[in-house]
Each structure stands twice: as C-alpha cells, then as structure tokens.
C-alpha positions in Angstrom: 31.7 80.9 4.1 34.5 82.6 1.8 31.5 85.4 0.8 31.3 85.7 4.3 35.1 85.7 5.2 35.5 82.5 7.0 37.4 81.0 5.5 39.6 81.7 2.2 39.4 80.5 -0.9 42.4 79.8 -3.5 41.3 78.9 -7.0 43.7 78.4 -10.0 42.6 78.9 -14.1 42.4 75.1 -14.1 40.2 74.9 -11.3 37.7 77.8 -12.3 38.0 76.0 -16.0 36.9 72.6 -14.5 34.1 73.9 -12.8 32.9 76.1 -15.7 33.2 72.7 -18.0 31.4 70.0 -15.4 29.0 72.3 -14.6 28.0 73.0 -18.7 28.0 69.1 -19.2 24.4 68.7 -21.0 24.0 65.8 -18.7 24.4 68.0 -15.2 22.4 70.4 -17.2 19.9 67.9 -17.8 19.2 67.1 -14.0 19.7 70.6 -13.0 17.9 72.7 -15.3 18.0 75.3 -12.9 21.9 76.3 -14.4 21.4 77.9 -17.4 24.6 80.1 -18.5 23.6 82.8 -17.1 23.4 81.5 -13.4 27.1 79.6 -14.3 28.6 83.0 -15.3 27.4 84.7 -12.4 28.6 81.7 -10.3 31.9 81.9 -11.5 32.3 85.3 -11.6 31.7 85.3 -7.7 34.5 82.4 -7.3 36.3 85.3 -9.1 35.5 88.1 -7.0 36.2 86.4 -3.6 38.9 83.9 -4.2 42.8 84.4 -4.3 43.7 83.4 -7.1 46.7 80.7 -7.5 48.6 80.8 -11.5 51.4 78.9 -10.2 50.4 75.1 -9.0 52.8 72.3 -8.5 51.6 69.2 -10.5 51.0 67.0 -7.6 51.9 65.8 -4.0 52.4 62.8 -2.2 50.2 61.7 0.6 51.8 59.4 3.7 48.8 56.9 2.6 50.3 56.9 -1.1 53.8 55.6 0.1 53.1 51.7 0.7 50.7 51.6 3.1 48.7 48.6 3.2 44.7 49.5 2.3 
C-alpha cells in the first residue's frame, strides 16, 4: 500500500535495524529459506526508498489502557 501511495510509511534507524536483524535470525532463516541476503537488502532498501524517514523518536507513550485500568 505505501509502494502504491496509500498510505505512508515512517520508519526510524531503529526500526529498519530491527527488521534487518529478526529477519537474519538463522532460525527465521531456517523456516524461510526463501530470504537469503540478497532478497533482505533489496527488501530494505525499498522500506528505504518509499518511507519518510523518522531520526528523532520519543522513547515511549502512554496508552489510556496503561493508566489503571482493570484487565
């Protein structure tokens, strides 16, 4: 949808740096043999191309759910 321009996308360093490391795990690897580095390069480097890009992210929010409320 973001390729396509329905929607944006906002990615941060950490974020792209997450995905790049689950996504190189030998056990994903493992069950989806499929993502060799080549295909997670090129993966990333189309987050790259089409996302807006964030360097400046709080550490954290609160949610209304997080303040008390019974579960």
């Amino acid at each position: 949808m973001a390729e396509q321009g329905l929607l944006d996308l906002y990615v941060s360093p950490a974020i792209l740096a997450e995905v790049q490391d689950v996504i190189g795990r030998p056990q994903i690897r493992t069950k989806f043999p499929r993502l060799t580095d080549d295909v997670v390069a090129e993966f990333i480097a189309r987050i790259e191309r089409i996302a807006v890009r964030v360097d400046e992210v709080g550490t954290g929010i609160t949610l209304v759910r997080d303040q008390g409320c019974p579960n």
